[in-house]
N, C-alpha and C positions, 0 to 999 in steps of 0.2 A: 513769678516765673512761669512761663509756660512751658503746659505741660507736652513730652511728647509723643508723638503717634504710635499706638499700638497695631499692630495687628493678628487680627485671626484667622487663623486656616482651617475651612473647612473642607474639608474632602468627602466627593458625594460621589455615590455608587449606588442605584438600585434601592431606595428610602423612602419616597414620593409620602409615604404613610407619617411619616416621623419629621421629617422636613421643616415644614412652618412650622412647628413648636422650637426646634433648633433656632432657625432663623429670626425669629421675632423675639424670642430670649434676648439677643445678639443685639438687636434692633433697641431695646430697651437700657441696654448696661448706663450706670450711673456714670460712667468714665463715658464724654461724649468722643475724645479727640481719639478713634477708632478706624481702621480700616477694614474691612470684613469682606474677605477675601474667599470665594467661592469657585470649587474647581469641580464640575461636573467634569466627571473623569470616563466619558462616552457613556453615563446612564442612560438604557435602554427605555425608560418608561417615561414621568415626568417631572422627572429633576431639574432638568433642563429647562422647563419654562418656568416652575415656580422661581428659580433661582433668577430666570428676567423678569419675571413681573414684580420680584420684590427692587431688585434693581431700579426701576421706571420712581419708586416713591422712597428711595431711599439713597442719596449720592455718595454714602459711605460705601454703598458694596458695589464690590469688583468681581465680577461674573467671568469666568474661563471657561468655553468650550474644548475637549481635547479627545481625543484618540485613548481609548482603556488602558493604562499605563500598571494598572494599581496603587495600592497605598503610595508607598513608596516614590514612583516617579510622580504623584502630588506631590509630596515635599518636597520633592526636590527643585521640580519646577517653583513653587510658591514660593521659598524659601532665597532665591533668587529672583524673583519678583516684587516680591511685597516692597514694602516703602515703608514701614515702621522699625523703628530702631529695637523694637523689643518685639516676640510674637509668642502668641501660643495654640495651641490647637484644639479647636472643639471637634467631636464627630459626630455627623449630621441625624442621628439617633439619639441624642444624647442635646444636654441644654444647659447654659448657664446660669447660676443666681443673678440676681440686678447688678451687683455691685461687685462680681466677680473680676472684672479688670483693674478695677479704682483698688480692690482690696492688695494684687498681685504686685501695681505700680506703684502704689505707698511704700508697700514693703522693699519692694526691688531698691527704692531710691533711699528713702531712707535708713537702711541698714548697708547701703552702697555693698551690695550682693552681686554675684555674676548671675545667681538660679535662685527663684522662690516657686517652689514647692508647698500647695496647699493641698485639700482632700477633697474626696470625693461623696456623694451619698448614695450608696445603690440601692437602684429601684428595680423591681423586679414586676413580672405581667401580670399575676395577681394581685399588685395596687402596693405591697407591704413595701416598708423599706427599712433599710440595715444602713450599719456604720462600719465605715473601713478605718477608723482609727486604732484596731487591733494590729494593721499590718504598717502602722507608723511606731508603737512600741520603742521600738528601738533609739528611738530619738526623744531628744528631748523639744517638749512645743516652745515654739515662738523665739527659736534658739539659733545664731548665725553657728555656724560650722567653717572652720579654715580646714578640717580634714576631713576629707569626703569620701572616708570609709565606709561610714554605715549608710551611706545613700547607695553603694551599692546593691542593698539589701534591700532596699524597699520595692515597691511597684513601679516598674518604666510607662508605666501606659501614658498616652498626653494632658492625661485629667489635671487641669488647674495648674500648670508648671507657664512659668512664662522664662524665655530665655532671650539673650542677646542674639539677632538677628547677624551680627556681623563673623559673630564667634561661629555659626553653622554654616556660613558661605560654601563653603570648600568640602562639605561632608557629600557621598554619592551615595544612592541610594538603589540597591535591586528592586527589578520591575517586575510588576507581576508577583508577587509573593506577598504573607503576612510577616508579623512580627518587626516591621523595618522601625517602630516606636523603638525598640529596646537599642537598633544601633542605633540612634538619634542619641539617646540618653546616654549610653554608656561614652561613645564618645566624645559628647558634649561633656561631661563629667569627667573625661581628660585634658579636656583644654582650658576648663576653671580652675580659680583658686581659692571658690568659696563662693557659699549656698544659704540659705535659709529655710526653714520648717517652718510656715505658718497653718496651726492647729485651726483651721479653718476648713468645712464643707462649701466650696463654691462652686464646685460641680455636680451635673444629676448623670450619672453612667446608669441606660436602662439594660443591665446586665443580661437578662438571660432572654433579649428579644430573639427569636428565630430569624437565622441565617447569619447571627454576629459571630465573627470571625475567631470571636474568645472562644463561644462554647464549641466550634468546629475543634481548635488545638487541645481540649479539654483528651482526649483519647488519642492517641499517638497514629496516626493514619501517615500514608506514602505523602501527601499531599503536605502536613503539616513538620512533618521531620525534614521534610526538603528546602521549607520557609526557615526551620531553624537551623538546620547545616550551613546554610545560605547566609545568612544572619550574622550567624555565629563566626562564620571566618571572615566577612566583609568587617565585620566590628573587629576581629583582631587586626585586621592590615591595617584599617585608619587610626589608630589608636593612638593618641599623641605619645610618645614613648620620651620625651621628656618633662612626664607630669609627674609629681610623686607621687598620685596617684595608679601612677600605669602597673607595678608590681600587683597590688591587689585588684584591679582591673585581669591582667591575668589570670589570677586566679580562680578570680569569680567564674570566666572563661569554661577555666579548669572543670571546673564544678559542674558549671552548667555540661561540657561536653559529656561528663563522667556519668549525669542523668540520665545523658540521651543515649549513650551508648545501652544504660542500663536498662534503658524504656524498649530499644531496639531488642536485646536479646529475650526483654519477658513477652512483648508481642513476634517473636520473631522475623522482625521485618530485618531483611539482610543484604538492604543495599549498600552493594562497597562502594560505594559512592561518595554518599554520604558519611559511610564511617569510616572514610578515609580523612575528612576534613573533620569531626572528633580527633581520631589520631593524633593529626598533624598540630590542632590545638593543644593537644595533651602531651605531644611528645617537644614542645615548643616551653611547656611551662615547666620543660625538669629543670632548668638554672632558678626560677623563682619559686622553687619548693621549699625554702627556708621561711617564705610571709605565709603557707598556707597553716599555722597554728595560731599568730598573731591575729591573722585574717578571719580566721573561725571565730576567734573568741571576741574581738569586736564586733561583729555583725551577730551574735547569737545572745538573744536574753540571760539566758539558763548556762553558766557554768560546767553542769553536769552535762548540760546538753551538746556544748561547744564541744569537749571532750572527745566523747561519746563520736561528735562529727571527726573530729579529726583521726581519730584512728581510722572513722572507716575509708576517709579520702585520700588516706596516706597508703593502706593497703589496696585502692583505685589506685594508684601512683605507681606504686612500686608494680599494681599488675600488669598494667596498661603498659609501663616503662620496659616490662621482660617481654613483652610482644610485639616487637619492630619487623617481624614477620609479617606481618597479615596490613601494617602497611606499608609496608616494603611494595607487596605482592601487589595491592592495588594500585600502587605508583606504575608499575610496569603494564599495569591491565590498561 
């Protein structure tokens, strides 16, 4: 049977450095039947050519010139483009193993999964490199999942996930902002019904290169709370709200909002803007405040430690829930 076409999305931005080790990773995968899908998102420097000249010696990649969108209006564009019935996303920093799509597509078909989810290996500018299989924990390796609890819990970033292209048709995406990987995932993770862990490193994330968008969000800045306010409500309106998954999708939500507000008061940053859309998250999850202890203790290793979480995000709840003032007040502002 033949097999069918993958695609991958790379989104370039300002990398010129890092580029052809991305692209020629890509270039080599053991899985031939590939589409390699390159979206110079108006880089400045020369992104733009390396991405034609590998084009001229290679008839799998598709070259996109565009207007600076950000992250985000890359996939979205892409994700309506591409022509592979499955995709995944590499970032042009960042590099595949050989056999990184054969390994994702095996699995996909064979355990007839909507999401396979493998890992990553981070490499850092001093040469070393570590294991993210500390922040898989939670799961068990090599293991189909029909409740996609604890995948909320892990990392959204696009390292080694391949998903069903038809399933993200319909997903929009904010322009100009970071973080839009986590609406992708969370999302997507409401319109399946089932997943896969493969205990596999087929990605290289060179983690703490300067200017990556991760160590920018690492300190809570005006800039980075705006990508996640932004985020954070775009991902609750598209939510499929007929998943079973959607109540703890909420919550997660929840959680996340209850961070930011908490990040907002210790740096004092005090835009009502922003913590209006926290709010409106938080004052939205009071009917589904019955799954946030269920929800704790699935997604947490430690017992003690779920516990432990849920009082504190229960007394987030009830405080956030006694102050419809403050967004009341920025509704009217």
């Amino acid at each position: 049977m033949e097999k069918e076409l993958v695609s991958i999305i790379v989104p370039i931005y300002k990398v010129e450095k890092y580029l052809k080790k991305c692209i020629e990773s890509l270039i080599k995968q053991t899985y031939n039947n590939i589409e390699i899908f390159l979206v110079d998102d108006g880089s400045p420097d020369n992104c733009g050519k390396i991405c034609d000249d590998f084009s001229k010696i290679d008839s799998r990649i598709k070259v996109t010139h565009k207007e600076n969108g950000g992250y985000g209006s890359v996939l979205e564009y892409s994700i309506n483009h591409i022509l592979g019935k499955y995709f995944l996303i590499c970032d042009p920093d960042d590099w595949l193993n050989e056999n990184a799509v054969e390994e994702l597509y095996n699995c996909m078909i064979s355990n007839n999964v909507d999401f396979v989810i493998g890992r990553k290996k981070l490499v850092y500018i001093d040469g070393h490199e570590d294991t993210d299989r500390q922040e898989f924990e939670i799961l068990k390796p090599n293991d189909k999942y029909d409740d996609l609890t604890k995948f909320l819990a892990i990392p959204c970033s696009p390292h080694a996930k391949l998903y069903k292209t038809k399933k993200c048709k319909d997903i929009k995406f904010p322009k100009k902002i970071n973080n839009t990987d986590f609406l992708l995932y969370y999302v997507y993770l409401s319109k399946i019904t089932s997943a896969y862990y493969l205990d596999k490193e087929l990605a290289n994330y060179f983690i703490d290169r300067p200017g990556n968008s991760f160590n920018e969000d690492t300190i809570i800045t005006e800039k980075s709370l705006k990508s996640n306010a932004i985020v954070t409500e775009e991902t609750s309106n598209q939510l499929n709200k007929n998943s079973k998954l959607y109540p703890n999708v909420v919550i997660s939500l929840f959680i996340r909002s209850c961070n930011y507000l908490g990040l907002m008061e210790k740096s004092k940053l005090q835009n009502i803007e922003y913590k209006n859309i926290f709010y409106s998250v938080i004052s939205y999850t009071k009917k589904y405040r019955k799954y946030l202890s269920k929800y704790l203790i699935k997604t947490t290793i430690s017992k003690n430690k779920a516990l432990f979480k849920i009082i504190i995000y229960k007394m987030c709840l009830n405080k956030f829930l006694r102050k419809p003032g403050i967004f009341i007040l920025s509704k009217i502002k």
